[in-house]
C-alpha positions as CSV (number, residue, x, y, z in Angstrom):
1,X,15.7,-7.2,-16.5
2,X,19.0,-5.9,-14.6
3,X,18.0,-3.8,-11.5
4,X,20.7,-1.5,-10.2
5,X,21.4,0.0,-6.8
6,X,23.7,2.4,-5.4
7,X,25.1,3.4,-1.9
8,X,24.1,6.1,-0.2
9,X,26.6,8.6,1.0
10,X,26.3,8.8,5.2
11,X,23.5,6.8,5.3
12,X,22.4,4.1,8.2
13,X,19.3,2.1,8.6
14,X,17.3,3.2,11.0
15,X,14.1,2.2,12.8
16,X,11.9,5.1,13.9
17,X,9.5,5.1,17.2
18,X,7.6,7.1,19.4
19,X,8.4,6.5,23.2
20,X,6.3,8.2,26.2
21,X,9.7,7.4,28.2
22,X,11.6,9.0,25.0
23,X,9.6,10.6,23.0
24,X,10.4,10.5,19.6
25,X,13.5,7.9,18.7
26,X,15.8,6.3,16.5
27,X,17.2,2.8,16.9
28,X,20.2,1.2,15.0
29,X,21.1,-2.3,14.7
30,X,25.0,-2.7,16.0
31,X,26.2,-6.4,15.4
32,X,29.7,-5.7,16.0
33,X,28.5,-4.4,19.4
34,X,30.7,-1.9,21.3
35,X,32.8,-1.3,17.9
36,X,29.8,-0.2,16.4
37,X,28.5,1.9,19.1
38,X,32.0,4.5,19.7
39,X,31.8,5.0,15.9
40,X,28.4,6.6,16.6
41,X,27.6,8.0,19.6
42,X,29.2,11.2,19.1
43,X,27.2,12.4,15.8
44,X,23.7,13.7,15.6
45,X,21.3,12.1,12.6
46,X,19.4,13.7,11.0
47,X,16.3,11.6,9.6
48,X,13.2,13.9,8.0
49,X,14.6,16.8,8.7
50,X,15.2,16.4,12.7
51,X,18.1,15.7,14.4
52,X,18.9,12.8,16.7
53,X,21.6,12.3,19.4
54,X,22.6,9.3,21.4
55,X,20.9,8.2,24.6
56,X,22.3,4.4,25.2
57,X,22.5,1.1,23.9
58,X,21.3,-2.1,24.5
59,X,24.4,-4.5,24.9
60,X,22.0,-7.8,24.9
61,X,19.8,-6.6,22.0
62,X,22.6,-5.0,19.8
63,X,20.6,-2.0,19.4
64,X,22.1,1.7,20.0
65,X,19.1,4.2,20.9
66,X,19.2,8.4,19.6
67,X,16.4,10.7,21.0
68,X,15.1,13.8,18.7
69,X,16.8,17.0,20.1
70,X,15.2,20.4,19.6
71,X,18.5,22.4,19.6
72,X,21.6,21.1,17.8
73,X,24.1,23.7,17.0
74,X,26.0,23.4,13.9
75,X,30.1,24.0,13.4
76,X,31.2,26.0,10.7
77,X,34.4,26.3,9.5
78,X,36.3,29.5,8.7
């Protein structure tokens, strides 16, 4: 039996947690580091319907950290 998988468009894997400190978080595995980091910390993520923006990283670990954020405001274009 052939078992088939596809990509998933804007998708990252993501490890979900609940931090007094934080509150509720998302952390992301960055092995390239710094190179992975700048390509990220300027989007929110949405994961279950709430959105996530960036708090740090962890340089030794290779882990990037987003808190949940009540208000996010959304462009639009004209």
């Amino acid at each position: 039996m052939q078992i088939t998988a596809s990509i998933v468009a804007n998708a990252i894997a993501a490890t979900l947690s609940d931090s007094p400190e934080f509150g509720r978080r998302l952390t992301i595995s960055v092995p390239e580091g710094w190179d992975d980091v700048k390509k990220l910390c300027r989007k929110v993520l949405r994961h279950d319907g709430r959105d996530f923006t960036f708090i740090g990283w962890n340089s030794d670990r290779n882990e990037c950290f987003f808190r949940e954020e009540k208000s996010i405001a959304i462009i639009k274009k004209k």
